[in-house]
C-alpha positions as CSV (number, residue, x, y, z in Angstrom):
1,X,26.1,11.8,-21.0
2,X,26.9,15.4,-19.4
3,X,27.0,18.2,-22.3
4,X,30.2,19.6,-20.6
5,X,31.6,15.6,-21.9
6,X,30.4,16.2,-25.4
7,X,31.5,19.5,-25.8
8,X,35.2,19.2,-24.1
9,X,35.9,16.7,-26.4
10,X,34.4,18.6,-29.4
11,X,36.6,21.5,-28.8
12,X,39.7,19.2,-28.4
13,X,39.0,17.9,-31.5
14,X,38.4,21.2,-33.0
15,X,41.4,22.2,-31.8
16,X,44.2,19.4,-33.5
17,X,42.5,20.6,-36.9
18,X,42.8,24.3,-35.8
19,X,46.5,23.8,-34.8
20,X,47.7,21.9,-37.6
21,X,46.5,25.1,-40.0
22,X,47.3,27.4,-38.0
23,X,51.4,25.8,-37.9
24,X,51.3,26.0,-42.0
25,X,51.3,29.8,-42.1
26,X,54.3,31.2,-43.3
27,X,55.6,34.2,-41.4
28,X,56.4,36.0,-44.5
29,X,52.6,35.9,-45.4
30,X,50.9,36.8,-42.3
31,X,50.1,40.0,-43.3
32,X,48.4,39.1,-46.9
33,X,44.9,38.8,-47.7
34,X,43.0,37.9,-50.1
35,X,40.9,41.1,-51.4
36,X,40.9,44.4,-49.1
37,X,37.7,43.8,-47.1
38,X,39.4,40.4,-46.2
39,X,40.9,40.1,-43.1
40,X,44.6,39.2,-43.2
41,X,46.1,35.8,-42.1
42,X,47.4,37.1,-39.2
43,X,43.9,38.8,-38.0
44,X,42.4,35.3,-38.7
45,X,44.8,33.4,-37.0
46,X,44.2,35.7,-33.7
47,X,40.7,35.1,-34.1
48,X,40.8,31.2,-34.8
49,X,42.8,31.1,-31.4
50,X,40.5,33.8,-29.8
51,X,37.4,31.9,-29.9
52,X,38.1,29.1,-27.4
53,X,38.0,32.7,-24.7
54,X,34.2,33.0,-26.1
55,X,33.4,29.9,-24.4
56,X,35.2,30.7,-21.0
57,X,32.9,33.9,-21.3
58,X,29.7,32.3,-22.1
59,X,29.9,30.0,-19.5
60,X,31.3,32.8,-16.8
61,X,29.3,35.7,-17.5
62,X,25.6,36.2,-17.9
63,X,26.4,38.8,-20.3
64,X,29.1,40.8,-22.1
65,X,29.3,44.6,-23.6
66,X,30.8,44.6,-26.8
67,X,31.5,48.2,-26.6
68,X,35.4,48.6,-26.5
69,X,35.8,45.1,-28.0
70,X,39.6,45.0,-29.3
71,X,40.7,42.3,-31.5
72,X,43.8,40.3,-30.3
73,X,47.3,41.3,-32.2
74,X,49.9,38.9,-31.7
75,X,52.4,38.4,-34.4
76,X,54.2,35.5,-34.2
77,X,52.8,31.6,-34.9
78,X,54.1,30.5,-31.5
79,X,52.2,33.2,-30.1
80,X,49.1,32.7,-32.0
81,X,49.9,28.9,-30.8
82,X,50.0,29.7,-27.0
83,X,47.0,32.0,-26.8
84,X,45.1,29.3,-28.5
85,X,46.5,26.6,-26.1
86,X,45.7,29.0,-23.1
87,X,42.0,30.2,-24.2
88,X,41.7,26.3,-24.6
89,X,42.8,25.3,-21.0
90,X,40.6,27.9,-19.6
91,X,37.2,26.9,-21.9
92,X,37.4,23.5,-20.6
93,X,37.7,24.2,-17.2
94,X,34.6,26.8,-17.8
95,X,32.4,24.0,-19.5
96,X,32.8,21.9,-16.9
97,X,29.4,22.6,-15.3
98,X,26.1,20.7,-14.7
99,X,23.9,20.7,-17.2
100,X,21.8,23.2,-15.7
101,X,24.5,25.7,-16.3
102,X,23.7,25.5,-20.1
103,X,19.7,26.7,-19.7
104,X,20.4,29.9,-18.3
105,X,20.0,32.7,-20.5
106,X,23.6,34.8,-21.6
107,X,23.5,38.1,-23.1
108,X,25.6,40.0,-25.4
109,X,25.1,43.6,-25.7
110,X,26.7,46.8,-27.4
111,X,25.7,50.4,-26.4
112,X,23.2,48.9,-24.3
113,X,21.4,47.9,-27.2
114,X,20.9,43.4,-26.7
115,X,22.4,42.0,-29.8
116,X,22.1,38.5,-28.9
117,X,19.6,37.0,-25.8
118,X,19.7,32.9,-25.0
119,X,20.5,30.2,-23.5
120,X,24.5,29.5,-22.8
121,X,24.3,26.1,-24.5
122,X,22.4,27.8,-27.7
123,X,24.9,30.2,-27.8
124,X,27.9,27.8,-27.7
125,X,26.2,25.6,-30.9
126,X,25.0,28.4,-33.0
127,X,27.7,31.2,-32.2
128,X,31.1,30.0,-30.7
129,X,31.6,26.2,-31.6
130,X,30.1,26.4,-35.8
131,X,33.3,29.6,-35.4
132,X,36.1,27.6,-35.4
133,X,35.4,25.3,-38.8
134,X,34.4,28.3,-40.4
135,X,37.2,30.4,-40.1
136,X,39.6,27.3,-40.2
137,X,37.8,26.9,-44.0
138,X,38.3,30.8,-45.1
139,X,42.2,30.1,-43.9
140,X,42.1,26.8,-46.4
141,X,40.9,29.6,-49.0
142,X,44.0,31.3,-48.1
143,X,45.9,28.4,-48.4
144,X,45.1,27.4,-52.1
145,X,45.4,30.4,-53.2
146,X,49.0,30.9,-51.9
147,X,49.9,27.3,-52.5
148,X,49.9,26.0,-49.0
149,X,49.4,22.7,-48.8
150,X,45.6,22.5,-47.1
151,X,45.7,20.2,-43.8
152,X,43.1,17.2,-43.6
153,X,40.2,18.1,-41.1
154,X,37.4,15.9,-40.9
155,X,38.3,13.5,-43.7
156,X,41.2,13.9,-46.6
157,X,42.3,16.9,-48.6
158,X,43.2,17.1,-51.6
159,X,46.6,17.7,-50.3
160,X,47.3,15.0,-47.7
161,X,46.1,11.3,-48.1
Protein backbone atom coordinates (compact mmCIF):
# COMPACT_ATOMS: atom_id res chain seq x y z
CA UNK A 1 0.00 0.00 0.00
CA UNK A 2 1.10 3.73 -1.00
CA UNK A 3 1.74 5.94 2.27
CA UNK A 4 -0.34 8.80 0.60
CA UNK A 5 -3.39 5.76 0.99
CA UNK A 6 -2.64 5.28 4.66
CA UNK A 7 -2.28 8.71 5.56
CA UNK A 8 -5.51 10.28 3.45
CA UNK A 9 -7.51 8.04 5.27
CA UNK A 10 -5.90 8.73 8.69
CA UNK A 11 -6.46 12.39 8.35
CA UNK A 12 -10.20 11.70 7.31
CA UNK A 13 -10.61 9.85 10.12
CA UNK A 14 -8.93 12.41 12.26
CA UNK A 15 -11.04 14.75 10.97
CA UNK A 16 -14.95 13.31 11.87
CA UNK A 17 -13.50 13.20 15.58
CA UNK A 18 -12.06 16.75 15.14
CA UNK A 19 -15.39 18.03 13.68
CA UNK A 20 -17.68 16.61 16.02
CA UNK A 21 -15.63 18.56 19.05
CA UNK A 22 -15.05 21.22 17.38
CA UNK A 23 -19.41 21.62 16.68
CA UNK A 24 -19.86 21.30 20.70
CA UNK A 25 -18.29 24.65 21.46
CA UNK A 26 -20.54 27.10 22.66
CA UNK A 27 -20.16 30.52 21.15
CA UNK A 28 -20.61 32.11 24.48
CA UNK A 29 -17.37 30.27 25.66
CA UNK A 30 -15.01 30.70 23.00
CA UNK A 31 -13.13 33.02 24.60
CA UNK A 32 -12.57 31.06 28.11
CA UNK A 33 -9.69 29.22 29.11
CA UNK A 34 -8.75 27.27 31.57
CA UNK A 35 -5.72 29.05 33.52
CA UNK A 36 -4.01 32.23 31.90
CA UNK A 37 -1.11 30.55 30.16
CA UNK A 38 -3.91 28.39 28.43
CA UNK A 39 -4.83 29.11 25.22
CA UNK A 40 -8.54 29.98 24.83
CA UNK A 41 -11.11 27.75 23.03
CA UNK A 42 -11.23 29.80 20.30
CA UNK A 43 -7.26 29.94 19.75
CA UNK A 44 -7.43 26.06 19.92
CA UNK A 45 -10.16 25.65 17.71
CA UNK A 46 -8.11 27.76 14.93
CA UNK A 47 -5.31 25.61 15.61
CA UNK A 48 -7.17 22.12 15.53
CA UNK A 49 -8.48 23.34 12.06
CA UNK A 50 -5.04 24.91 11.18
CA UNK A 51 -3.01 21.81 11.23
CA UNK A 52 -4.44 20.00 8.24
CA UNK A 53 -2.39 23.40 6.14
CA UNK A 54 0.92 21.84 7.96
CA UNK A 55 0.62 18.94 5.88
CA UNK A 56 -0.14 20.88 2.47
CA UNK A 57 3.20 22.69 3.51
CA UNK A 58 5.24 19.76 4.37
CA UNK A 59 4.52 18.07 1.32
CA UNK A 60 4.88 21.56 -0.95
CA UNK A 61 7.78 23.08 0.48
CA UNK A 62 11.24 21.91 1.27
CA UNK A 63 11.26 24.31 4.00
CA UNK A 64 9.36 27.02 5.88
CA UNK A 65 10.57 30.32 8.07
CA UNK A 66 8.72 30.60 11.04
CA UNK A 67 9.67 34.16 11.37
CA UNK A 68 6.34 36.19 10.95
CA UNK A 69 4.21 33.07 11.83
CA UNK A 70 0.62 34.51 12.73
CA UNK A 71 -1.87 32.30 14.32
CA UNK A 72 -5.26 32.05 12.49
CA UNK A 73 -8.27 34.30 14.19
CA UNK A 74 -11.53 33.38 13.01
CA UNK A 75 -14.42 33.73 15.35
CA UNK A 76 -17.19 31.95 14.49
CA UNK A 77 -17.71 27.81 14.62
CA UNK A 78 -18.82 27.80 10.94
CA UNK A 79 -15.69 29.52 10.21
CA UNK A 80 -13.49 27.47 12.30
CA UNK A 81 -15.62 24.56 10.35
CA UNK A 82 -14.75 25.74 6.78
CA UNK A 83 -11.09 26.51 7.24
CA UNK A 84 -10.79 23.05 8.65
CA UNK A 85 -12.76 21.53 5.71
CA UNK A 86 -10.61 23.70 3.28
CA UNK A 87 -6.98 23.05 4.89
CA UNK A 88 -8.37 19.34 4.59
CA UNK A 89 -9.20 19.35 0.82
CA UNK A 90 -5.88 20.93 0.08
CA UNK A 91 -3.71 18.22 2.51
CA UNK A 92 -5.04 15.42 0.57
CA UNK A 93 -4.48 16.62 -2.61
CA UNK A 94 -0.76 17.46 -1.27
CA UNK A 95 -0.24 13.78 0.12
CA UNK A 96 -1.04 12.47 -2.91
CA UNK A 97 2.52 11.78 -3.97
CA UNK A 98 4.76 8.67 -4.61
CA UNK A 99 6.29 7.39 -1.93
CA UNK A 100 9.55 8.92 -2.74
CA UNK A 101 8.09 12.20 -2.03
CA UNK A 102 8.06 11.32 1.77
CA UNK A 103 12.21 10.64 1.98
CA UNK A 104 13.18 13.90 1.07
CA UNK A 105 14.31 15.97 3.71
CA UNK A 106 11.82 19.37 4.92
CA UNK A 107 13.03 22.02 6.97
CA UNK A 108 11.60 24.37 9.36
CA UNK A 109 13.50 27.32 10.31
CA UNK A 110 13.20 30.73 12.36
CA UNK A 111 15.77 33.58 12.12
CA UNK A 112 17.68 31.40 10.00
CA UNK A 113 18.43 29.40 12.87
CA UNK A 114 17.10 25.19 11.67
CA UNK A 115 14.61 24.17 14.31
CA UNK A 116 13.56 21.08 12.86
CA UNK A 117 15.65 19.04 9.73
CA UNK A 118 14.01 15.48 8.25
CA UNK A 119 12.35 13.63 6.19
CA UNK A 120 8.58 14.86 5.07
CA UNK A 121 7.09 11.59 6.15
CA UNK A 122 8.95 11.84 9.70
CA UNK A 123 7.72 15.12 10.01
CA UNK A 124 4.10 14.27 9.17
CA UNK A 125 4.19 11.21 12.08
CA UNK A 126 6.10 12.88 14.74
CA UNK A 127 4.92 16.66 14.27
CA UNK A 128 1.65 17.31 12.23
CA UNK A 129 -0.51 14.03 12.43
CA UNK A 130 0.24 13.07 16.71
CA UNK A 131 -1.23 17.31 16.55
CA UNK A 132 -4.55 16.76 15.99
CA UNK A 133 -5.45 14.05 18.93
CA UNK A 134 -3.56 16.09 21.16
CA UNK A 135 -5.13 19.24 21.00
CA UNK A 136 -8.55 17.52 20.33
CA UNK A 137 -7.75 15.94 24.09
CA UNK A 138 -6.79 19.48 25.76
CA UNK A 139 -10.35 20.67 24.10
CA UNK A 140 -12.01 17.47 26.02
CA UNK A 141 -10.25 19.09 29.16
CA UNK A 142 -12.15 22.10 28.35
CA UNK A 143 -15.05 20.30 27.90
CA UNK A 144 -15.37 18.63 31.42
CA UNK A 145 -14.51 21.30 33.04
CA UNK A 146 -17.31 23.49 31.52
CA UNK A 147 -19.78 20.60 31.40
CA UNK A 148 -19.74 19.81 27.74
CA UNK A 149 -20.66 16.65 26.99
CA UNK A 150 -17.12 15.03 25.60
CA UNK A 151 -17.58 13.46 21.96
CA UNK A 152 -16.53 9.65 21.47
CA UNK A 153 -13.10 9.46 19.50
CA UNK A 154 -11.52 6.25 19.19
CA UNK A 155 -13.79 4.27 21.36
CA UNK A 156 -16.73 5.56 24.01
CA UNK A 157 -16.74 8.50 26.41
CA UNK A 158 -17.94 8.67 29.35
CA UNK A 159 -20.55 10.89 27.83
CA UNK A 160 -21.88 9.05 24.74
CA UNK A 161 -22.40 5.23 24.59
Amino acid sequence: MELQNILISELQHEVVITEKFLKRIPADKMNWRPHKKSMSIRQLANHLAEIPSWITGTMEMDEMDMAGYKAPDFASVEEILEVLRNNTAEAEAALRKPDKEYEKNWKMIQNEKVLMDMPKYSVLRMMVFNQLPHHRAQLGVYFRLLDIPVPATYGPSADES
